[in-house]
KEKE-3310 file (N, C-alpha, C; in steps of 0.2 Angstrom, whole numbers, plus 5000, padded with zeros to 4 digits):
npx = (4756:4756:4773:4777:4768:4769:4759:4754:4766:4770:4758:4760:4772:4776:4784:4794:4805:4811:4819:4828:4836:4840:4849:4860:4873:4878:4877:4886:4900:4900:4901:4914:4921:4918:4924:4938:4939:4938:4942:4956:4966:4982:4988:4980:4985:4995:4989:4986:4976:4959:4940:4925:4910:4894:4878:4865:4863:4876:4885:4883:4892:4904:4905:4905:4919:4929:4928:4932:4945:4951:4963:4971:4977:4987:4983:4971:4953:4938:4920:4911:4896:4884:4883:4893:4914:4928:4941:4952:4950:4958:4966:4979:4984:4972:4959:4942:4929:4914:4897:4886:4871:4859:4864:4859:4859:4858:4867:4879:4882:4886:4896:4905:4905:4912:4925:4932:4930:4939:4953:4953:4957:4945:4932:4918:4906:4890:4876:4872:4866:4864:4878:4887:4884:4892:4906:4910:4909:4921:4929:4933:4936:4921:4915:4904:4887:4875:4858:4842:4837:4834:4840:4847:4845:4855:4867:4876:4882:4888:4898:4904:4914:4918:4926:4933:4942:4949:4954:4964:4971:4982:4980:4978:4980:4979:4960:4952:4952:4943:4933:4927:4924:4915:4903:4901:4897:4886:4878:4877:4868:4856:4845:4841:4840:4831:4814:4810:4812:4807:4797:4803:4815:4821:4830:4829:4817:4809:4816:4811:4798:4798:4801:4790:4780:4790:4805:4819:4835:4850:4865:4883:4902:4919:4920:4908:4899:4897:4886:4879:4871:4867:4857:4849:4843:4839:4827:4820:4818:4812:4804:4799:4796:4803:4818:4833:4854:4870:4886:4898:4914:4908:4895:4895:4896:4888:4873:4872:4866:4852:4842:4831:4821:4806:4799:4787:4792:4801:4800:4793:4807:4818:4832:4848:4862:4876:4888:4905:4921:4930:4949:4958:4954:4950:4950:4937:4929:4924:4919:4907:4901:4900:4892:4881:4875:4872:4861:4852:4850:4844:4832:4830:4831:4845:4845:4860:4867:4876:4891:4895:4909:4927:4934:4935:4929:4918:4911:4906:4896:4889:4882:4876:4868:4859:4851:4846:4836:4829:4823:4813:4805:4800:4791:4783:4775:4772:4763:4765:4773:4791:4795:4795:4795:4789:4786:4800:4803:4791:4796:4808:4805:4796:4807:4814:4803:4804:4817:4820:4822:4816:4808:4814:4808:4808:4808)
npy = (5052:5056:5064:5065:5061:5051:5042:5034:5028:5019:5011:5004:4999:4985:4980:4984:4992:5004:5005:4997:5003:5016:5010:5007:5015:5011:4996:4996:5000:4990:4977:4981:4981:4969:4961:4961:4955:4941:4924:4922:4912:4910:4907:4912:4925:4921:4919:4922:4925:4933:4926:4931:4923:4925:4930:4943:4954:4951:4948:4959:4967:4964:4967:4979:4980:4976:4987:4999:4996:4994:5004:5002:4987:4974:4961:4952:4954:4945:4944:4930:4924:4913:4895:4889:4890:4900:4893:4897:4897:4890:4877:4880:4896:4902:4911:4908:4917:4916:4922:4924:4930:4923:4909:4900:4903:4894:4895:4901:4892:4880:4885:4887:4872:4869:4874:4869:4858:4858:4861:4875:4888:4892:4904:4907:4920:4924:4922:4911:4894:4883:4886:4889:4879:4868:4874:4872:4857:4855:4862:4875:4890:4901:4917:4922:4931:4941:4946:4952:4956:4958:4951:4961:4974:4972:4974:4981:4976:4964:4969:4976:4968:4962:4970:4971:4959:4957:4970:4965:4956:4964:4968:4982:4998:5002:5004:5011:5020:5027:5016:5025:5039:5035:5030:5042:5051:5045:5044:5056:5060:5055:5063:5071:5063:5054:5047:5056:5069:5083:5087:5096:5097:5086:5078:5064:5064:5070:5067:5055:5055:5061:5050:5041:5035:5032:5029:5022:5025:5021:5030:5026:5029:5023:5019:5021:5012:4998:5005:5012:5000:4992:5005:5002:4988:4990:5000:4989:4977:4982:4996:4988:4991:4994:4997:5001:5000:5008:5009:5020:5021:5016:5017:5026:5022:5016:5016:5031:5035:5027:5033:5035:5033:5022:5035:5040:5030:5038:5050:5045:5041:5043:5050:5046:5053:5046:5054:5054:5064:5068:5069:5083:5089:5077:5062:5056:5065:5076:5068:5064:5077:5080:5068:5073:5084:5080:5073:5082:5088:5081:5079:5074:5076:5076:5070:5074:5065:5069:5063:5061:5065:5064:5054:5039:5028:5032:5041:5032:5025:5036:5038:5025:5025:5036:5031:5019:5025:5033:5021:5018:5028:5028:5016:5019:5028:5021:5014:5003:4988:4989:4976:4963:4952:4944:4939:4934:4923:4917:4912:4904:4895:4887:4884:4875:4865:4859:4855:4846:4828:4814:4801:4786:4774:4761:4762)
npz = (5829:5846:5853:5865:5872:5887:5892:5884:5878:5888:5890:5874:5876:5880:5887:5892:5883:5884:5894:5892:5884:5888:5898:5890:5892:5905:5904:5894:5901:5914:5908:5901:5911:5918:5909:5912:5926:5918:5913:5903:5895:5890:5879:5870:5865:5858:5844:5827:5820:5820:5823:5822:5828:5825:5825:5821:5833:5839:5828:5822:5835:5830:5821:5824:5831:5824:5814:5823:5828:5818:5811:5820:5825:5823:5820:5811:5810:5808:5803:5805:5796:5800:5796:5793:5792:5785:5777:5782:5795:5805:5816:5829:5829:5825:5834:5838:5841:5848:5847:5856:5864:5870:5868:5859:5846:5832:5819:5825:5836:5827:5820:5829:5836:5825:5824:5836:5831:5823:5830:5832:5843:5856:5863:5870:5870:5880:5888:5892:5889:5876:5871:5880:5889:5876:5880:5891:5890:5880:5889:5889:5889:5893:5891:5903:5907:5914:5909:5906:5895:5877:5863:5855:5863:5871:5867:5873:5882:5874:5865:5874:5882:5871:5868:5878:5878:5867:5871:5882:5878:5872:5858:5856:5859:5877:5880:5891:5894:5882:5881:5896:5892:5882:5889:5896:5887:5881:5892:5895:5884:5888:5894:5885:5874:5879:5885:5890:5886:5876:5863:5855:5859:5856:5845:5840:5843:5834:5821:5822:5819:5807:5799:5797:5787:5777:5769:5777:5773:5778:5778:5780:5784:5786:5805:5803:5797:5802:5813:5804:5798:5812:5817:5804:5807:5819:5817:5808:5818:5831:5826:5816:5804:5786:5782:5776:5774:5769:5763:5762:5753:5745:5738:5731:5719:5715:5722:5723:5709:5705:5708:5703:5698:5704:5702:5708:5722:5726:5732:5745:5752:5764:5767:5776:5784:5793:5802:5806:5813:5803:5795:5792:5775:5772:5759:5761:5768:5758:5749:5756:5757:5742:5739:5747:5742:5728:5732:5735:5723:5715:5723:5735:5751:5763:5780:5793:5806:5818:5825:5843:5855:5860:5856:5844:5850:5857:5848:5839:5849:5852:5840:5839:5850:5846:5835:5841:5849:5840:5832:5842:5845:5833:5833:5841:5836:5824:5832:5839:5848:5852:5857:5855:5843:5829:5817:5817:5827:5823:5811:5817:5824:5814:5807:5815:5817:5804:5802:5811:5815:5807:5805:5798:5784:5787:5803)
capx = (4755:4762:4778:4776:4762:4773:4755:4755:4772:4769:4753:4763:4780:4774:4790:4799:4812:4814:4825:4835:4840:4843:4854:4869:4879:4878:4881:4895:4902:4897:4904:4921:4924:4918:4928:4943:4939:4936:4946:4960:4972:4992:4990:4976:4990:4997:4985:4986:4970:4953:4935:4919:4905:4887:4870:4861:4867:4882:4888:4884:4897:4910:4907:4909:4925:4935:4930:4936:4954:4955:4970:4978:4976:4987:4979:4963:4947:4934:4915:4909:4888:4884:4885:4902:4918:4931:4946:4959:4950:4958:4973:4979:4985:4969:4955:4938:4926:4910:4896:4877:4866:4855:4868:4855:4858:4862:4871:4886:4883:4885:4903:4908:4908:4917:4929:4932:4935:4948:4959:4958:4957:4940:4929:4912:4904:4884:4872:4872:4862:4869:4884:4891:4887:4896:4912:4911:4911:4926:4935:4936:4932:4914:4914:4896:4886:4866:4854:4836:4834:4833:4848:4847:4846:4861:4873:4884:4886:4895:4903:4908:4914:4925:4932:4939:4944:4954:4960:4967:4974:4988:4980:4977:4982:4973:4956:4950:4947:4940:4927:4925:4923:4909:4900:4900:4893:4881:4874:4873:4863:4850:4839:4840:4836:4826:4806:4808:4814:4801:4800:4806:4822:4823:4833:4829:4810:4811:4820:4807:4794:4799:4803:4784:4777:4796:4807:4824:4839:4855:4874:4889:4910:4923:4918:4900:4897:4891:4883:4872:4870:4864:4850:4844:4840:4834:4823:4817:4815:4808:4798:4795:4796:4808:4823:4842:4857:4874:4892:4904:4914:4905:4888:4894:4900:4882:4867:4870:4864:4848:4836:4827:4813:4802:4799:4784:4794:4808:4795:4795:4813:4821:4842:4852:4871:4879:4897:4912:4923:4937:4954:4955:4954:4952:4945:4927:4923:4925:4913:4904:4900:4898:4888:4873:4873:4870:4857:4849:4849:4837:4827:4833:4832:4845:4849:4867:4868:4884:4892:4898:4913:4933:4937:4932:4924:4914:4908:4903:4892:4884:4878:4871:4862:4854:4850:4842:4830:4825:4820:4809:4800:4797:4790:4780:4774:4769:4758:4767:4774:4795:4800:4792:4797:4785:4790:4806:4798:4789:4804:4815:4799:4795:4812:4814:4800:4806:4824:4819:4824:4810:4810:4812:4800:4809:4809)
capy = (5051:5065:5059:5066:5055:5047:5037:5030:5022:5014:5005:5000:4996:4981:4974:4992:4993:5010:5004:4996:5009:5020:5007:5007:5016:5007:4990:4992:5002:4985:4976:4981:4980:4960:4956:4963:4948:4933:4918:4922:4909:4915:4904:4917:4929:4918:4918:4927:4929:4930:4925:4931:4921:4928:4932:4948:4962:4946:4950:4968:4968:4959:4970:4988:4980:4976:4994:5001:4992:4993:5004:5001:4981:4971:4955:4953:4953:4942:4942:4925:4925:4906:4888:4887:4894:4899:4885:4898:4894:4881:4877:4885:4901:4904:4912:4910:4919:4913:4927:4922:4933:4917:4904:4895:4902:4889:4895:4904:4887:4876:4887:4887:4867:4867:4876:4863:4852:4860:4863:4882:4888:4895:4907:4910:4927:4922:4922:4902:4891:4877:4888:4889:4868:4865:4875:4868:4849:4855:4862:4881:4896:4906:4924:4924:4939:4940:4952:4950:4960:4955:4951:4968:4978:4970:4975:4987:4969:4960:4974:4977:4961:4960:4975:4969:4955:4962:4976:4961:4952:4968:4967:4987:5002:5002:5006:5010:5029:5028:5019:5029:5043:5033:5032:5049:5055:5044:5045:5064:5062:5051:5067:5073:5057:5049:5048:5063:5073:5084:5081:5101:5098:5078:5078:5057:5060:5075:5063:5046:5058:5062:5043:5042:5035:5034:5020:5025:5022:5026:5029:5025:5028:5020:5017:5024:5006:4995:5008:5011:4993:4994:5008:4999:4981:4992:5000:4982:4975:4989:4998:4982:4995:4993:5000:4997:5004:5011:5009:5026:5026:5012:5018:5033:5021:5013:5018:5038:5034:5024:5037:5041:5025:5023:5041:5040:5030:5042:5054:5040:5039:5046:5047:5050:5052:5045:5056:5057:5070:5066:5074:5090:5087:5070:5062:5057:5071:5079:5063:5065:5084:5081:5065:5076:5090:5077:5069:5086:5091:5076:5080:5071:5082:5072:5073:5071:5064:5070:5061:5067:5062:5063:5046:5034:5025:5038:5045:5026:5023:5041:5037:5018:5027:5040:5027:5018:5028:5034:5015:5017:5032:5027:5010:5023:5034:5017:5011:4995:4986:4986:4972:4958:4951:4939:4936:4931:4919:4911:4908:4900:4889:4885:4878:4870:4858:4856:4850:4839:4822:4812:4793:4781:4770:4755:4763)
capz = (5837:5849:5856:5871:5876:5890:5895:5877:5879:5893:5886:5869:5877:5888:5890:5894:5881:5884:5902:5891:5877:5894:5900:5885:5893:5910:5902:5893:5907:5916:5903:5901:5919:5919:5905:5916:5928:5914:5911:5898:5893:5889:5870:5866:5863:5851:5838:5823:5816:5824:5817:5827:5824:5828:5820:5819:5835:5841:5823:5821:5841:5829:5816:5825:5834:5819:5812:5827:5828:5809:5809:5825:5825:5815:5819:5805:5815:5803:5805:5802:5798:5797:5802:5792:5795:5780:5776:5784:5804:5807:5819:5836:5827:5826:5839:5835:5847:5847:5852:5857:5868:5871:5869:5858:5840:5828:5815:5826:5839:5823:5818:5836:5838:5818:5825:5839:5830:5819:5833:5837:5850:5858:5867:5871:5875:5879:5894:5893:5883:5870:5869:5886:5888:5873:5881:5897:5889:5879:5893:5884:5893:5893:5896:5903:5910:5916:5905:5903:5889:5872:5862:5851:5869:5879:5863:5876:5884:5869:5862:5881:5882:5864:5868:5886:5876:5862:5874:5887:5873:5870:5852:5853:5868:5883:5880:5895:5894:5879:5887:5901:5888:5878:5894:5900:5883:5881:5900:5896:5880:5889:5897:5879:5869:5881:5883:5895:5881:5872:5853:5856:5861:5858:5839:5840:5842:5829:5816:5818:5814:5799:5795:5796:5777:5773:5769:5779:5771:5782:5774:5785:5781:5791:5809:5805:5791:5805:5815:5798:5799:5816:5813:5800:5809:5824:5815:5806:5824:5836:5822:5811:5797:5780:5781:5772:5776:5765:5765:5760:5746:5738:5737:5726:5712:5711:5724:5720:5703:5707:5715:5697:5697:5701:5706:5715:5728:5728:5738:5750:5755:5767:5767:5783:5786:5800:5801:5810:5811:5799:5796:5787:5769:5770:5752:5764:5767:5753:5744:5759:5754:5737:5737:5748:5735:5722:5732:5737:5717:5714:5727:5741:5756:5767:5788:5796:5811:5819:5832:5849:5860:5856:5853:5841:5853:5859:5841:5835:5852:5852:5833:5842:5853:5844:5832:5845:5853:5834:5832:5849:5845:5826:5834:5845:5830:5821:5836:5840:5854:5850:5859:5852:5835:5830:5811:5817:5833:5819:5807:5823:5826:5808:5803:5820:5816:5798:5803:5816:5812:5803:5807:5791:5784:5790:5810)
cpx = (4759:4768:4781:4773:4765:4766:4754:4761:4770:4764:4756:4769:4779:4779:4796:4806:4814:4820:4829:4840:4840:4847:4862:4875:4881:4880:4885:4899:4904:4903:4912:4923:4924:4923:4937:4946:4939:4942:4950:4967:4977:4993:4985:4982:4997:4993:4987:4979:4963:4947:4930:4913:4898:4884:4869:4867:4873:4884:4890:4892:4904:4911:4909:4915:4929:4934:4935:4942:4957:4963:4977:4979:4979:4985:4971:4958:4941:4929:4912:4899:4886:4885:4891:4907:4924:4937:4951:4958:4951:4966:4973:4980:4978:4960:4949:4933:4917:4904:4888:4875:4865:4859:4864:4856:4862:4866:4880:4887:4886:4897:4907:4912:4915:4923:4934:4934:4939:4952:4961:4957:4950:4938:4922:4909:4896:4883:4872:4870:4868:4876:4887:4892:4891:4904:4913:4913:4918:4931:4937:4931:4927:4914:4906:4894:4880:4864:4850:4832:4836:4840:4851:4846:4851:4868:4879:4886:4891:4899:4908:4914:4920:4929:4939:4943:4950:4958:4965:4973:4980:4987:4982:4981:4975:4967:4950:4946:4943:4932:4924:4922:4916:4902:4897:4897:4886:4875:4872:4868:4853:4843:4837:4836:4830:4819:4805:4810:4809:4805:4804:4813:4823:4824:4830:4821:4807:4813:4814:4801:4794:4799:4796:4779:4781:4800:4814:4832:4847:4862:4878:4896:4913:4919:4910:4897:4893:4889:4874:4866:4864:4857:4846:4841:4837:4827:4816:4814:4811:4801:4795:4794:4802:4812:4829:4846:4864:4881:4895:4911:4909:4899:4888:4897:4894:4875:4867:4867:4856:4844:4830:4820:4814:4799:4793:4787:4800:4806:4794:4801:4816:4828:4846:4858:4872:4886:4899:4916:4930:4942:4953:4958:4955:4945:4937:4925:4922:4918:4909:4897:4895:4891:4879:4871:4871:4860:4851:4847:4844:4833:4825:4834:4837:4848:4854:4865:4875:4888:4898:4904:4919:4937:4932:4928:4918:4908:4902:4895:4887:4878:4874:4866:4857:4850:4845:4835:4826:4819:4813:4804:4796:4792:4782:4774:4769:4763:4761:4774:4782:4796:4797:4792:4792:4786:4796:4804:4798:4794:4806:4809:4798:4802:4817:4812:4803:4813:4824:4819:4817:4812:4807:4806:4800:4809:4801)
cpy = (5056:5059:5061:5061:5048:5039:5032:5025:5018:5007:5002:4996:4992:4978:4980:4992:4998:5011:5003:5000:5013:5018:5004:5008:5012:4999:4989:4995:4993:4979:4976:4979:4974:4957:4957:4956:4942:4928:4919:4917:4912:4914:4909:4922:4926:4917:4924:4931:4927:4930:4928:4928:4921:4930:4938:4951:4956:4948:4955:4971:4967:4965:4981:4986:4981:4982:5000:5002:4993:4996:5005:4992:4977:4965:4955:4951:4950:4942:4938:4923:4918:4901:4886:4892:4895:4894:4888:4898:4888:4882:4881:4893:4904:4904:4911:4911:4919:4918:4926:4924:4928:4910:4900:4896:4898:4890:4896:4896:4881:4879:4884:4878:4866:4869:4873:4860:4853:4861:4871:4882:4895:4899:4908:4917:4924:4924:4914:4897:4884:4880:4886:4880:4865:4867:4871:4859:4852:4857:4869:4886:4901:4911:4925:4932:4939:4948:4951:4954:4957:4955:4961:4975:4977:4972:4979:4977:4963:4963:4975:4974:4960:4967:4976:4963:4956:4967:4972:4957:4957:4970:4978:4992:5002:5005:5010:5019:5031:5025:5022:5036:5042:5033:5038:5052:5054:5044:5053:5066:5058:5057:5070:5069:5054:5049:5055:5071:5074:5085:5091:5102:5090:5078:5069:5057:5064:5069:5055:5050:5061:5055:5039:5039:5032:5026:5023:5023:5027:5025:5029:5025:5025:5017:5018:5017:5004:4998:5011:5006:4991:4998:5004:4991:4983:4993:4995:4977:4978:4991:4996:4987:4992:4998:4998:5004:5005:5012:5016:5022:5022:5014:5023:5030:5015:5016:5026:5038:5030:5027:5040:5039:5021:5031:5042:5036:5035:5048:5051:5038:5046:5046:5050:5048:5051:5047:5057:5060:5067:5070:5080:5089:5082:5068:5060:5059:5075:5076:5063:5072:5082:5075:5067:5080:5085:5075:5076:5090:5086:5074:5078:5075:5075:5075:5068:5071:5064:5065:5062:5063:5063:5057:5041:5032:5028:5041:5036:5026:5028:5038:5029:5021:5031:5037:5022:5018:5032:5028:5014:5022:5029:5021:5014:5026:5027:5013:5004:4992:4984:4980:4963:4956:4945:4934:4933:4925:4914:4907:4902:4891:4884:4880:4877:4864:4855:4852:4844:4831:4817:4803:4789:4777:4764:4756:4761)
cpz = (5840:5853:5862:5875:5880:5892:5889:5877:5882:5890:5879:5870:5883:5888:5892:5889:5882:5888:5897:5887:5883:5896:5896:5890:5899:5908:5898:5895:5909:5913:5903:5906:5921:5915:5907:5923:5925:5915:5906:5897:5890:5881:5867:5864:5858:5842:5834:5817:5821:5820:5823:5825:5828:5822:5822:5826:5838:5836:5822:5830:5837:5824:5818:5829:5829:5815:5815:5829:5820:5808:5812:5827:5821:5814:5815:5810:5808:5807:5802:5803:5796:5798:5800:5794:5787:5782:5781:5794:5803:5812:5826:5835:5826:5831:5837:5840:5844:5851:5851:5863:5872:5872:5864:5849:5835:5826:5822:5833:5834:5821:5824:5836:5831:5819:5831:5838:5823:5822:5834:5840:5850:5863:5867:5872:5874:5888:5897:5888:5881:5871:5875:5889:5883:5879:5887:5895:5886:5884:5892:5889:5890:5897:5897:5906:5910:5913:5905:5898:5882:5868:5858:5858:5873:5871:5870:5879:5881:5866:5869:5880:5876:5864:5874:5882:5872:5867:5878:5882:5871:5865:5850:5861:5870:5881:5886:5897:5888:5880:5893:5899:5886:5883:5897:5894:5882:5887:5899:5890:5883:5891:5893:5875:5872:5882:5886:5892:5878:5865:5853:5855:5860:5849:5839:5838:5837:5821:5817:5817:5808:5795:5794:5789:5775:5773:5772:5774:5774:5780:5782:5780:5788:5798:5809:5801:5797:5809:5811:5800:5805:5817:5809:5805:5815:5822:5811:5812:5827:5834:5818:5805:5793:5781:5778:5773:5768:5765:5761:5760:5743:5735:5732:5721:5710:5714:5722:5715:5703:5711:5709:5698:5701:5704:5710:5725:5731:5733:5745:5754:5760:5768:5772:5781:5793:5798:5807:5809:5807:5797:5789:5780:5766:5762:5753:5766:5765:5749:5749:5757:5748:5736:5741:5744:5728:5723:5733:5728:5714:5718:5733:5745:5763:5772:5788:5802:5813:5826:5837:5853:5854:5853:5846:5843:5854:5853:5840:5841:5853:5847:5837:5845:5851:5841:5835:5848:5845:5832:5836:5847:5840:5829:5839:5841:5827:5825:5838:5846:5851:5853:5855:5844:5832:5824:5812:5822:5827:5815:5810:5824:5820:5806:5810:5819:5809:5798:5808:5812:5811:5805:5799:5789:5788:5800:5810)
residu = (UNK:UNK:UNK:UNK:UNK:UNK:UNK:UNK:UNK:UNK:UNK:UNK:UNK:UNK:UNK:UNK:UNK:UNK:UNK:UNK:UNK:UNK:UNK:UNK:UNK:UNK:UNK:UNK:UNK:UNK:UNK:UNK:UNK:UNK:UNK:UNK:UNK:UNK:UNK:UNK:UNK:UNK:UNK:UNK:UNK:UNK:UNK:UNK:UNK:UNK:UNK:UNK:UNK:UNK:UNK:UNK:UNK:UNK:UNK:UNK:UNK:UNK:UNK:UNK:UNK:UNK:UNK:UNK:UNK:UNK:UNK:UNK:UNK:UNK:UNK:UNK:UNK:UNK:UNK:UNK:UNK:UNK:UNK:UNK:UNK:UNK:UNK:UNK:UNK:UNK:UNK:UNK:UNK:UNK:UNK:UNK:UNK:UNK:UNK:UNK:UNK:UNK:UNK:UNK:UNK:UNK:UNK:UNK:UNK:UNK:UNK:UNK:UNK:UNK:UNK:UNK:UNK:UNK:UNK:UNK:UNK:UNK:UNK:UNK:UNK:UNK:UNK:UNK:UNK:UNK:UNK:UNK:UNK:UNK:UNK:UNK:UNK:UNK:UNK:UNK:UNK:UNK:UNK:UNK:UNK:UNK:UNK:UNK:UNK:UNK:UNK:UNK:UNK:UNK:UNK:UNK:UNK:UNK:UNK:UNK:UNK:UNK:UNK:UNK:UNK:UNK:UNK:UNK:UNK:UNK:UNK:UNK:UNK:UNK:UNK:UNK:UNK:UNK:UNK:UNK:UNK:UNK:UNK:UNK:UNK:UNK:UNK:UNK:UNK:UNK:UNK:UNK:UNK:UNK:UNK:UNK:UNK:UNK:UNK:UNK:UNK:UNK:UNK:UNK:UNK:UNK:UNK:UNK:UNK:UNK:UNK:UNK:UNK:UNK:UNK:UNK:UNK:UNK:UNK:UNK:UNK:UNK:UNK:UNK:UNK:UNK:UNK:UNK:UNK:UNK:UNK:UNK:UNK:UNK:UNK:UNK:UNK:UNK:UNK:UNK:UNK:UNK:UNK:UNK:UNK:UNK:UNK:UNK:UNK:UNK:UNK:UNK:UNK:UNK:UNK:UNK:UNK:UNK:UNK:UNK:UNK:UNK:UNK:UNK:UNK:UNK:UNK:UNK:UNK:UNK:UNK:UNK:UNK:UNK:UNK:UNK:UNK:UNK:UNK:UNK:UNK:UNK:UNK:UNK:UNK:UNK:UNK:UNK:UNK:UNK:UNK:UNK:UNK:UNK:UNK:UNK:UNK:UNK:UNK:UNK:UNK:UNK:UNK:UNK:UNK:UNK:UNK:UNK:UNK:UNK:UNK:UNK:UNK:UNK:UNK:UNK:UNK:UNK:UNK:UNK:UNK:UNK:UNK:UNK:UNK:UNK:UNK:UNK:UNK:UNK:UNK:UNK:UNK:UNK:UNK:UNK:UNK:UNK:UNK:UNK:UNK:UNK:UNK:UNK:UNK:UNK:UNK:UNK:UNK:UNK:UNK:UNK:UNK:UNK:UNK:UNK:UNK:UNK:UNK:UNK:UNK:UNK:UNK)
# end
């Protein structure tokens, strides 16, 4: 498909997600600024560990925070995927944030109340739903916030959001230029990345044409892990294609070995780097270096995506973005409408009816 074909978008992208992969940087701008007004109780800053608990891009907001803060946060930042919670939430000491787009997915509504009723202390981050009527009967404060985009498009909104939160909390220094940074870079990639960008000069629309046939498979080190993560579940959503993603170092003590067979698929893969800039002669980027020359000697032709801004923050959000708009074009390339998830709808539907309470024999 040409990816230029802006009158082609339009007709496959009836629900415009393109606005909202425009709009990143603008919500969690947005974002940080709202969680600046929220509700924060004084025993929040008593806690010593915190759990986040969320499903798909809620979890992934959890899981690029605590990469984020990793070496300046000595409070542990846990991501919890699933209707339980581990034995050590429990008590006032700790915080357990509770983070639903929709307010309606079960699993992290299901930890949320578990956590309730152990005694920590809670929050909400959502738009409403089950979630926010639970807090309201407990009496526990919801950070809400209005989006009409799809949970995997309002992420600048929960990351916003846990980072006004954490950063209100004293847990880290002010963040506050760091977002203002993360914004400015990415608002200045958008004429670049965006539909108005020809495939000439648009590296995003360049890179999902290759992904094309391909099975994507994207590595990530330090803050770049769930950003990987990210890419991949984009690209499973948007482009409804297979993708899987890659942690650094670990990958180089089993997946660099596993590229032999079946070799006709091995033509089929495509392997991206997501990097940030690391200190000079640090050991990952060194295994970084080495682990592409191994890949490129068995035949693996792989691209770095490098990313832009001085801060952390800034670097993580670039790589989201580009990653992003890769998902949209690929989804573009494939002929298919990204917004709409249909295998997933069905799932939510499917064991809705099967958990519904069944009436005895004696009813």
């Amino acid at each position: 498909m040409n990816l230029d074909d802006l009158a082609r978008f339009r007709e496959l992208d009836t629900q415009n997600m393109r606005a909202h992969l425009d709009s990143l940087p603008s919500q969690l701008e947005a974002a940080f600024a709202h969680g600046q007004t929220l509700p924060l109780p004084a025993s929040f800053k008593r806690a010593d560990r915190i759990v986040i608990a969320g499903m798909g891009t809620s979890a992934q907001a959890g899981e690029m925070l605590a990469a984020l803060v990793a070496d300046t946060c000595n409070v542990p930042i846990i991501v919890n995927r699933g209707y339980d919670l581990p034995a050590y939430a429990d008590g006032q000491r700790t915080l357990v944030i509770g983070v639903s787009h929709s307010g309606t997915d079960e699993e992290s509504l299901a930890a949320l109340e578990l956590a309730d009723n152990r005694g920590t202390q809670i929050v909400a981050i959502t738009t409403g739903g089950a979630m926010a009527e639970h807090m309201a009967r407990a009496g526990a404060p919801a950070w809400t916030y209005q989006s009409d985009a799809p949970a995997r498009a309002a992420l600048g909104w929960t990351f916003g959001l846990l980072l006004a939160l954490i950063n209100r909390l004293g847990l880290v220094r002010d963040l506050s230029g760091d977002v203002a940074e993360a914004v400015e870079v990415m608002r200045g990639r958008i004429p670049i990345l965006g539909i108005d960008g020809p495939v000439v000069k648009n590296p995003a629309k360049r890179l999902a044409g290759q992904l094309i046939g391909r099975v994507p498979i994207i590595h990530g080190a330090g803050i770049m892990v769930p950003v990987a993560r990210r890419w991949k579940t984009q690209l499973n959503e948007n482009a409804k294609t297979v993708a899987q993603w890659e942690e650094m170092p670990e990958m180089d003590h089993n997946t660099v070995q596993g590229t032999e067979f079946p070799p006709p698929l091995m033509t089929k893969v495509a392997v991206i780097f997501l990097s940030a800039p690391q200190p000079e002669g640090s050991r990952l980027a060194a295994r970084l270096k080495v682990t592409q020359t191994i890949y490129l000697q068995q035949g693996l032709a792989p691209d770095t995506i490098k990313a832009r801004g001085s801060s952390p923050l800034a670097q993580m959000m670039s790589n989201v973005q580009f990653g992003d708009y890769v998902s949209y074009y690929t989804a573009m390339a494939y002929g298919v409408d990204p917004t709409p998830v249909p295998c997933i709808a069905d799932l939510k539907d499917k064991l809705a009816a099967a958990t519904q309470r069944r009436p005895s024999e004696e009813e």
